[in-house]
LUMDO-946942 format. One line per 3 residues: number of its first residue (from 1); their letters; for each residue z, y, x of N, C-alpha, C. Coordinates in nm, 4 decimals, padded with zeros to 6 digits, always signed. Layout:
LUMDO-946942
NUM) A) Z:Y:X:Z:Y:X:Z:Y:X ~ ...
END
This chain:
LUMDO-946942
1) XXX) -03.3038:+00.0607:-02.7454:-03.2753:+00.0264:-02.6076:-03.1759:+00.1266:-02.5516 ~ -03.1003:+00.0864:-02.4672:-03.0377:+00.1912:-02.3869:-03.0084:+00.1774:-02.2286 ~ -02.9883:+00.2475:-02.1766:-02.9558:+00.2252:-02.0084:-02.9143:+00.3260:-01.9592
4) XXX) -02.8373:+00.3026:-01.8154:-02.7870:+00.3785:-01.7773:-02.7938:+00.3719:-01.6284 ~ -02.7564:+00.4519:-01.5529:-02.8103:+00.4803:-01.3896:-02.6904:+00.5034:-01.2819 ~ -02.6682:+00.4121:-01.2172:-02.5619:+00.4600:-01.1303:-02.5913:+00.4861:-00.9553
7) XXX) -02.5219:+00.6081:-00.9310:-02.5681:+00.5976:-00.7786:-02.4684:+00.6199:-00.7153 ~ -02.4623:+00.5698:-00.5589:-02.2771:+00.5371:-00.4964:-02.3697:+00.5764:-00.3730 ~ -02.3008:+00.6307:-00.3063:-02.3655:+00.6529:-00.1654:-02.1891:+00.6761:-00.0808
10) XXX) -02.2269:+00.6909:+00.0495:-02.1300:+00.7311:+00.1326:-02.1256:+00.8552:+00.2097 ~ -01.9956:+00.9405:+00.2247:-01.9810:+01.0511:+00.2842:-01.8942:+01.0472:+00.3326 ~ -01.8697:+01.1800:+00.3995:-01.7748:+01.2442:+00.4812:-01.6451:+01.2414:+00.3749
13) XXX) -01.5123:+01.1940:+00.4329:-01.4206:+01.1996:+00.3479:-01.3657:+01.3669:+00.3065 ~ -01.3952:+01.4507:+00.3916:-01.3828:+01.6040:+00.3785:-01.4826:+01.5951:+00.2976 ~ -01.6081:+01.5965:+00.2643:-01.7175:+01.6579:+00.1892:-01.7082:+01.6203:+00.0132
16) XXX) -01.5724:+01.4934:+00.0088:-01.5619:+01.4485:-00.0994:-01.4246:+01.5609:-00.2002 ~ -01.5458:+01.6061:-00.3061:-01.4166:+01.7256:-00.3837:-01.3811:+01.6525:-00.4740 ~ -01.2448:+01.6918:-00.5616:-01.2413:+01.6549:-00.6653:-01.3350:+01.6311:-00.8041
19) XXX) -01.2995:+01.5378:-00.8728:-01.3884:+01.5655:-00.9347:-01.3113:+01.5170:-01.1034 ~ -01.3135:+01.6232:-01.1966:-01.2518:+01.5719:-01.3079:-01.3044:+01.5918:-01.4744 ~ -01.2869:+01.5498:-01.5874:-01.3217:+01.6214:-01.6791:-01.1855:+01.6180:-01.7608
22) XXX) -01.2344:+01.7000:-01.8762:-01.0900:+01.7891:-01.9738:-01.0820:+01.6351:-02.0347 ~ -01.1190:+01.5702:-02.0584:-01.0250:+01.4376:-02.1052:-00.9560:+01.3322:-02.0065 ~ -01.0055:+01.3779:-01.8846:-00.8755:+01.3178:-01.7396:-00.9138:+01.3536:-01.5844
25) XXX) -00.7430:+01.3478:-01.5593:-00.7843:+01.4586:-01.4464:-00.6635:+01.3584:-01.3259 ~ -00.7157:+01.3444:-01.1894:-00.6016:+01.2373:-01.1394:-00.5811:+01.3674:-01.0127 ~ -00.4668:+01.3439:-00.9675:-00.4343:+01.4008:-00.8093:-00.3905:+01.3659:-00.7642
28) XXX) -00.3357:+01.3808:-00.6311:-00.3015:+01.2990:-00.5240:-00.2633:+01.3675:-00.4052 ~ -00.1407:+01.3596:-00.4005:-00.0609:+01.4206:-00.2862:+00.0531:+01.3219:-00.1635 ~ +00.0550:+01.3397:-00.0903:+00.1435:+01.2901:-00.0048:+00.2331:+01.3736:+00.0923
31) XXX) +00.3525:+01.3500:+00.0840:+00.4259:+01.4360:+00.1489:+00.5484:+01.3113:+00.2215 ~ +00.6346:+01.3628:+00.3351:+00.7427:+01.2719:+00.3626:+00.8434:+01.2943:+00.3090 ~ +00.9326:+01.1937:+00.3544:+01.0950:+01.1871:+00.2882:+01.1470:+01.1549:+00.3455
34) XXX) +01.2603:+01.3318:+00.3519:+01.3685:+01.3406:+00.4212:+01.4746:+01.2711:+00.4237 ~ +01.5360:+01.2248:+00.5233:+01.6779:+01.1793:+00.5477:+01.7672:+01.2001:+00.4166 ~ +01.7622:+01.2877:+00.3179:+01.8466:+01.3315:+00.2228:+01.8020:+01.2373:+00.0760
37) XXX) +01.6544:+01.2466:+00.1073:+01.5640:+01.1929:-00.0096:+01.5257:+01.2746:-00.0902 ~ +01.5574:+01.3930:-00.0864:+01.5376:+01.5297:-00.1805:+01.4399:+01.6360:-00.1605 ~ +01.4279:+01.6061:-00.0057:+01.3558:+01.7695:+00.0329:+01.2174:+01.6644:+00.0518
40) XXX) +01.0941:+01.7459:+00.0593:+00.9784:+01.7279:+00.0342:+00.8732:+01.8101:+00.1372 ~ +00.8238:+01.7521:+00.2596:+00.7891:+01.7847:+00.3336:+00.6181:+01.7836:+00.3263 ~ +00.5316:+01.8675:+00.2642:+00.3892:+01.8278:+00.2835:+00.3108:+01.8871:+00.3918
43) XXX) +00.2363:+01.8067:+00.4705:+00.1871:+01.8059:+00.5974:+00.0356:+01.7449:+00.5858 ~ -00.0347:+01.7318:+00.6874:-00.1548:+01.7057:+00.6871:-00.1292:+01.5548:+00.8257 ~ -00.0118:+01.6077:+00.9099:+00.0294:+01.4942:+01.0014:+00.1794:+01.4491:+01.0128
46) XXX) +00.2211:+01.3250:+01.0495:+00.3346:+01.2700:+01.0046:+00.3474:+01.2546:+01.1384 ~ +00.4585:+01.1637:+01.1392:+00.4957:+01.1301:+01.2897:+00.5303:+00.9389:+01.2277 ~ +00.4727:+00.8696:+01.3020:+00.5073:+00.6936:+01.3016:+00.6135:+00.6630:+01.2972
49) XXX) +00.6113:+00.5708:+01.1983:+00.7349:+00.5267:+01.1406:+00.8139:+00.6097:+01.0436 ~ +00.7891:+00.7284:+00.9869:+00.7930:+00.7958:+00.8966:+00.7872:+00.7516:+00.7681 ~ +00.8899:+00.7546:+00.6533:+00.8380:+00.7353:+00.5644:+00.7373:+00.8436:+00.4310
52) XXX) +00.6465:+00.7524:+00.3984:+00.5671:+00.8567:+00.3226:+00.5977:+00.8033:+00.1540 ~ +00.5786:+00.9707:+00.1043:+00.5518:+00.9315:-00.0642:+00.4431:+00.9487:-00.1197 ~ +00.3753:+00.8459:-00.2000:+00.2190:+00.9203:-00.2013:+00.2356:+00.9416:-00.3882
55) XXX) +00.1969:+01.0405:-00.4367:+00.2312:+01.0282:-00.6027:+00.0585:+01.1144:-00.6387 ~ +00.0536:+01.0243:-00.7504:-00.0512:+01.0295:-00.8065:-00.0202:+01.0706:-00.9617 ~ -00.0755:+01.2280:-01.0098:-00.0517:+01.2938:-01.1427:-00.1562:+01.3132:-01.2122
58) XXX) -00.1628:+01.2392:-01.3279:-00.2904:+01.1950:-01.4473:-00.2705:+01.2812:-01.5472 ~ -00.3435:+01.3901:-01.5659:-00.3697:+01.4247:-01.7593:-00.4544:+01.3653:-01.7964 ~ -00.3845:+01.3676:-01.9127:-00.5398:+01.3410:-02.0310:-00.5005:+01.3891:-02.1430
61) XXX) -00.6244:+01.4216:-02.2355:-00.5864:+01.5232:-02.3109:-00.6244:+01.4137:-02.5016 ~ -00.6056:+01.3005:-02.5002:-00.6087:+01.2341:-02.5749:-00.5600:+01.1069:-02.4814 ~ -00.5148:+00.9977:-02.6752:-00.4836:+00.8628:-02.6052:-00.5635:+00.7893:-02.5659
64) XXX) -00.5449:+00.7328:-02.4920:-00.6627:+00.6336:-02.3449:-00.6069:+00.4833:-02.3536 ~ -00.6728:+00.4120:-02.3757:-00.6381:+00.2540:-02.3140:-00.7185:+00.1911:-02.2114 ~ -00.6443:+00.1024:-02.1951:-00.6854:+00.0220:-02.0186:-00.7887:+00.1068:-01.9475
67) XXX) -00.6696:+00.1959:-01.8818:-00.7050:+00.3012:-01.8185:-00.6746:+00.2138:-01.6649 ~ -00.7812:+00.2427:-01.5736:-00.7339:+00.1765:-01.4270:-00.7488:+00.3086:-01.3242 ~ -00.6606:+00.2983:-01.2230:-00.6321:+00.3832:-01.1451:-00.6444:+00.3114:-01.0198
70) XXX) -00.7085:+00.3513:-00.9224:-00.7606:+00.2941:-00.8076:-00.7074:+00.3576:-00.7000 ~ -00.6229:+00.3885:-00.6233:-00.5344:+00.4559:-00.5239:-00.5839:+00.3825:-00.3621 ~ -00.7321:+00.4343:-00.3278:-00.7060:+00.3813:-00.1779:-00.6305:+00.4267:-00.1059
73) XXX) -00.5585:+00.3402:+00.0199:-00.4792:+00.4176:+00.1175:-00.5434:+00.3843:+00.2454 ~ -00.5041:+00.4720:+00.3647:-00.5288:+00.5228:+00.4794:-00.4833:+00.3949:+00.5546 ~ -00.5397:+00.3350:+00.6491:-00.5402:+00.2154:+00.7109:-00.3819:+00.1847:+00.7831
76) XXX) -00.3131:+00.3233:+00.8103:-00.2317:+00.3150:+00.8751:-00.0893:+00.3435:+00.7627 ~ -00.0777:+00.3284:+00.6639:+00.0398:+00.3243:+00.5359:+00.0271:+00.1755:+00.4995 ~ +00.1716:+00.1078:+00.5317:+00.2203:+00.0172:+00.4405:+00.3089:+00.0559:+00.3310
79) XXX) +00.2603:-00.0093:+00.2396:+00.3586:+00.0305:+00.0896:+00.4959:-00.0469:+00.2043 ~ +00.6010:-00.0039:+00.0881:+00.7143:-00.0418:+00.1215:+00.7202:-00.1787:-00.0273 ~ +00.6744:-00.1529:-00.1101:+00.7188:-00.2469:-00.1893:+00.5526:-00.3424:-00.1802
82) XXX) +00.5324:-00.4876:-00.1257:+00.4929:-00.5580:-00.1325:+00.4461:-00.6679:-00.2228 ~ +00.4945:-00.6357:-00.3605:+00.4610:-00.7352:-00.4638:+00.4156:-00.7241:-00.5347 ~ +00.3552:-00.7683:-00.6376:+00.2292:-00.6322:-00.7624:+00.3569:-00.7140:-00.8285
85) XXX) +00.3290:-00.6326:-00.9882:+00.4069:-00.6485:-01.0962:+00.4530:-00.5286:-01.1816 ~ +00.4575:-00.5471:-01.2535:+00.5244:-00.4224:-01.4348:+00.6234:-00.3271:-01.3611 ~ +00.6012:-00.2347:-01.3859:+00.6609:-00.0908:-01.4050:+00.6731:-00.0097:-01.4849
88) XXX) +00.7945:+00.0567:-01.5386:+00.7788:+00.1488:-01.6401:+00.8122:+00.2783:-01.5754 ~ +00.7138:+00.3533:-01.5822:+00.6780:+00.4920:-01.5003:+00.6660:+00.6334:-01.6673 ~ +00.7065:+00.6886:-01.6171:+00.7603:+00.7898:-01.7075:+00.7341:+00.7932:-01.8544
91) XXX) +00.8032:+00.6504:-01.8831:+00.7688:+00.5827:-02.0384:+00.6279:+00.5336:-02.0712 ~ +00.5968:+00.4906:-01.9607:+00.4261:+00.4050:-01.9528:+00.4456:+00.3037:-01.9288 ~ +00.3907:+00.1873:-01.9631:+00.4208:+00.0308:-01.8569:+00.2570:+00.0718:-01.8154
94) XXX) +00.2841:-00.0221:-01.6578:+00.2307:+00.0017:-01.5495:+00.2181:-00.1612:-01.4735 ~ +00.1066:-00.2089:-01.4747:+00.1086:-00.2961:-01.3734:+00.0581:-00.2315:-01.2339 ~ +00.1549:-00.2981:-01.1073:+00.0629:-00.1838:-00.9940:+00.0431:-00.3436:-00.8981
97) XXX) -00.0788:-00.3625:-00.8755:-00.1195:-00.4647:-00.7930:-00.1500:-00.4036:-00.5927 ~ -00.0466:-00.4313:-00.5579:-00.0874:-00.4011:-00.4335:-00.1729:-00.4960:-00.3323 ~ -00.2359:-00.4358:-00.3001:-00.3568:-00.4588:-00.1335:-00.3175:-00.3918:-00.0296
100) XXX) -00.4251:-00.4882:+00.0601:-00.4374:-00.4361:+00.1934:-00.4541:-00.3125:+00.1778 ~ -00.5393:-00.2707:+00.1025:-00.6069:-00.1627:+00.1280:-00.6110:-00.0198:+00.0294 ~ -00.5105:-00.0990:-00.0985:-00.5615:-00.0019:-00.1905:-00.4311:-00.0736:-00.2826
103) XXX) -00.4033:+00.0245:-00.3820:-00.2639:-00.0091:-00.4847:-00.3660:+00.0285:-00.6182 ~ -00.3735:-00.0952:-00.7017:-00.4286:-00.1027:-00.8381:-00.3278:-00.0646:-00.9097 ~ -00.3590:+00.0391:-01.0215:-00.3159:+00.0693:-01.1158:-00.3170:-00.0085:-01.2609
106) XXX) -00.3347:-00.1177:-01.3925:-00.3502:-00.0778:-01.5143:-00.2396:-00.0923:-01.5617 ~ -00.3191:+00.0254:-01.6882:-00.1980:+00.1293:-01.7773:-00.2881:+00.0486:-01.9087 ~ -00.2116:-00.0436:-01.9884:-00.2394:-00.0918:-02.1130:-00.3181:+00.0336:-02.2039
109) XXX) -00.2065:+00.1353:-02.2568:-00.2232:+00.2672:-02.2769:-00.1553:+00.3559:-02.2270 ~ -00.2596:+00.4869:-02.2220:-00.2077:+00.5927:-02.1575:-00.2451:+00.7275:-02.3273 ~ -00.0748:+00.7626:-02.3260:-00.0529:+00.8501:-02.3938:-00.1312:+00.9817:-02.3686
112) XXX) -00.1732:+01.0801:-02.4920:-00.1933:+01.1751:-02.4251:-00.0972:+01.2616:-02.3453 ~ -00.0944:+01.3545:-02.2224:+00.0000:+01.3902:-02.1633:-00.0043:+01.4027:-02.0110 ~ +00.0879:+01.4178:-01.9787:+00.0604:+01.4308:-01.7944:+00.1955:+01.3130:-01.7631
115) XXX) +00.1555:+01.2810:-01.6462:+00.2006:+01.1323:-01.5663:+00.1948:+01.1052:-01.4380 ~ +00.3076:+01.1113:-01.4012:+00.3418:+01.1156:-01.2401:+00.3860:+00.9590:-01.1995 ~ +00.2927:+00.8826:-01.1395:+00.3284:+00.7787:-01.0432:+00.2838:+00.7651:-00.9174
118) XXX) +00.4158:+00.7474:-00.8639:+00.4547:+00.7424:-00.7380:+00.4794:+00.5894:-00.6893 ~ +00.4529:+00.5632:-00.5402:+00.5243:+00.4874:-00.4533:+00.4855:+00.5201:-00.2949 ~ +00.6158:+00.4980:-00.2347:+00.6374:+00.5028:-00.0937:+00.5521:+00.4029:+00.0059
121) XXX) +00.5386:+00.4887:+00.1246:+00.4752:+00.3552:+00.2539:+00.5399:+00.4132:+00.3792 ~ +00.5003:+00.3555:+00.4621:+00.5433:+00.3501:+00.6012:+00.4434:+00.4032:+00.6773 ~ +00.4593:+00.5109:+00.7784:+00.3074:+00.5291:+00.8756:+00.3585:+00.4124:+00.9858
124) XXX) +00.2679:+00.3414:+00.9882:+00.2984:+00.2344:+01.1083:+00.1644:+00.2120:+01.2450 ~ +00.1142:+00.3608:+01.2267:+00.0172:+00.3500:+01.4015:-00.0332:+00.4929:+01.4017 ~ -00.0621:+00.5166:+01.4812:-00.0456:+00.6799:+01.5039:-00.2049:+00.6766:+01.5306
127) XXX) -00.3251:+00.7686:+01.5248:-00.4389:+00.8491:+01.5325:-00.4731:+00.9171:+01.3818 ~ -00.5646:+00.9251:+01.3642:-00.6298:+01.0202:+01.2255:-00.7305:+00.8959:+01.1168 ~ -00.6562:+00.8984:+01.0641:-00.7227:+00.8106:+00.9168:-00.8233:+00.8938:+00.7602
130) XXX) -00.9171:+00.8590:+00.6956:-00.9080:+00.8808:+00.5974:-00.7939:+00.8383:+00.5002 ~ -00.7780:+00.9361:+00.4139:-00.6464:+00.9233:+00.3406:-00.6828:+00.8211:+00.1965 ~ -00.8088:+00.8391:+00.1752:-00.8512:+00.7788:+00.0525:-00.8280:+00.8643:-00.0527
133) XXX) -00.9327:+00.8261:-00.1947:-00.9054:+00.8837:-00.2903:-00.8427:+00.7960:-00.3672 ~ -00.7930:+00.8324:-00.5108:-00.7933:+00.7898:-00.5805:-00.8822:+00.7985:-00.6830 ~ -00.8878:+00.7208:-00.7988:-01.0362:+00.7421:-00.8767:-00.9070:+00.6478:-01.0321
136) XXX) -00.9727:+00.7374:-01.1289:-00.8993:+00.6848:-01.2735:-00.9931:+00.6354:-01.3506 ~ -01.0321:+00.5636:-01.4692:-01.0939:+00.5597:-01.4800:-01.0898:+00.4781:-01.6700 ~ -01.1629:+00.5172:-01.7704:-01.1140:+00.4181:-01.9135:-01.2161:+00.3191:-01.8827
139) XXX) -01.1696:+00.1885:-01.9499:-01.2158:+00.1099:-01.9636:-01.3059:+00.0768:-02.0817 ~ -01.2639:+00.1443:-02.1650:-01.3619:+00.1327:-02.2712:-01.4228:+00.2344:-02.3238 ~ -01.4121:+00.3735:-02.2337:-01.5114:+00.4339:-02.2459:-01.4987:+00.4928:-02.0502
142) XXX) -01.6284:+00.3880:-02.0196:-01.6456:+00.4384:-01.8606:-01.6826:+00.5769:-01.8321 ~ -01.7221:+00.6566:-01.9451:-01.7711:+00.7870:-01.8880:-01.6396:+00.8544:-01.8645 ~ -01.5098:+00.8236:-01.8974:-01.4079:+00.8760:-01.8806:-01.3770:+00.8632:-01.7652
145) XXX) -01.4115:+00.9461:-01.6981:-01.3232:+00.9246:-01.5168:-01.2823:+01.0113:-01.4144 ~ -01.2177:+01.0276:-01.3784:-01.2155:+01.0655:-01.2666:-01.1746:+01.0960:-01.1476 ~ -01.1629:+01.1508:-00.9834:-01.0967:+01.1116:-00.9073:-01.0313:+01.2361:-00.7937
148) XXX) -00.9685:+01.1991:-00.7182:-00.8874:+01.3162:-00.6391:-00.9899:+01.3629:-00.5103 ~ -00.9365:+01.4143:-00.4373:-01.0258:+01.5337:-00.3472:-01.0029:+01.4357:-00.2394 ~ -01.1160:+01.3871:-00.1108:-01.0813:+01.3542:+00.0075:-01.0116:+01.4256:+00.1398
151) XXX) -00.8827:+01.3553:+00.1747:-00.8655:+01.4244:+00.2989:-00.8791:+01.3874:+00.4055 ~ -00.7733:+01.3873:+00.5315:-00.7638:+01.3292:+00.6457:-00.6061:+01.3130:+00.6854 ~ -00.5614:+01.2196:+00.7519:-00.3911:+01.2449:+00.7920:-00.4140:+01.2057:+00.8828
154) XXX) -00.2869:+01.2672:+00.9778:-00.2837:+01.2101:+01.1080:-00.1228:+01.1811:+01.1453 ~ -00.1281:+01.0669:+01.2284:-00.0086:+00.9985:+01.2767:+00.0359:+00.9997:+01.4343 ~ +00.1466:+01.0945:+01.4307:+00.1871:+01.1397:+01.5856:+00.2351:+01.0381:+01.6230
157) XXX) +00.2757:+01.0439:+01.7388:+00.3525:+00.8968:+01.7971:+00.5549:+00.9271:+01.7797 ~ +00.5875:+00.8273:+01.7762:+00.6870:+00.8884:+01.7576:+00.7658:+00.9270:+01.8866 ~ +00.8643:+01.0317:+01.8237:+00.9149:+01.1112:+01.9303:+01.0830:+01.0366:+01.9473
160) XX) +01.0850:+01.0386:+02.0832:+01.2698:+00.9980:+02.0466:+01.3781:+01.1344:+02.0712 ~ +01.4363:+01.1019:+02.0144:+01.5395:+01.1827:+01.9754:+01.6746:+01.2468:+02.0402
END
């Protein structure tokens, strides 16, 4: 016989730490983008209508298949790109299914190695959101998982110029 036990509860998006093991590790940062496209601004608050980059960086320390990556976002970020479909992200194919609420990741296989995917959104309403985590995760071996640290962002109103 065998079994297994799962428990999900809800918290404080601050009280949520990272959480990873040596066979995968996800993070998750967001910063804006400058007028230039180059410089890299990380903040805890944006100003509306801002554009944001949110990039999400995976090790793993062996090869992984149908690996899924779960990227919630903050109520107030629209992706800029609206359509799910294939990506090839730093010699990975990538399907990224976007939502309301959240940008699906699967990665057919994931090489061993480190892996930076990224995509842009829009802040489009100004107060304080959870930012969401992200959470990685194998598919065929579920104990493989794991996910980024909870924060908070906040959205100024915008200022004119």
């Amino acid at each position: 016989a065998w079994g297994g036990v799962v428990a999900q509860w809800v918290a404080p998006i601050l009280d949520v730490k990272a959480a990873s093991i040596p066979q995968l590790s996800v993070e998750k940062s967001v910063y804006a983008v400058a007028h230039s496209g180059e410089d890299r601004v990380v903040s805890d608050s944006y100003k509306q209508g801002e554009r944001l980059h949110v990039t999400l960086t995976l090790i793993c320390d062996r090869d992984l298949e149908y690996v899924t990556v779960n990227d919630s976002r903050a109520a107030c970020l629209e992706p800029v790109e609206q359509i799910s479909g294939y990506d090839a992200v730093d010699g990975v194919f990538v399907y990224k299914e976007i939502r309301n609420d959240v940008t699906n990741l699967f990665i057919p296989f994931l090489p061993k190695g480190k892996y930076v995917i990224d995509y842009e959104c829009f802040a489009d309403r100004t107060g304080t959101y959870s930012l969401g985590i992200a959470t990685a995760q194998s598919q065929y071996a579920p104990e493989i998982a794991a996910h980024s640290a909870g924060t908070l962002i906040t959205i100024l109103p915008k200022t004119e110029d």
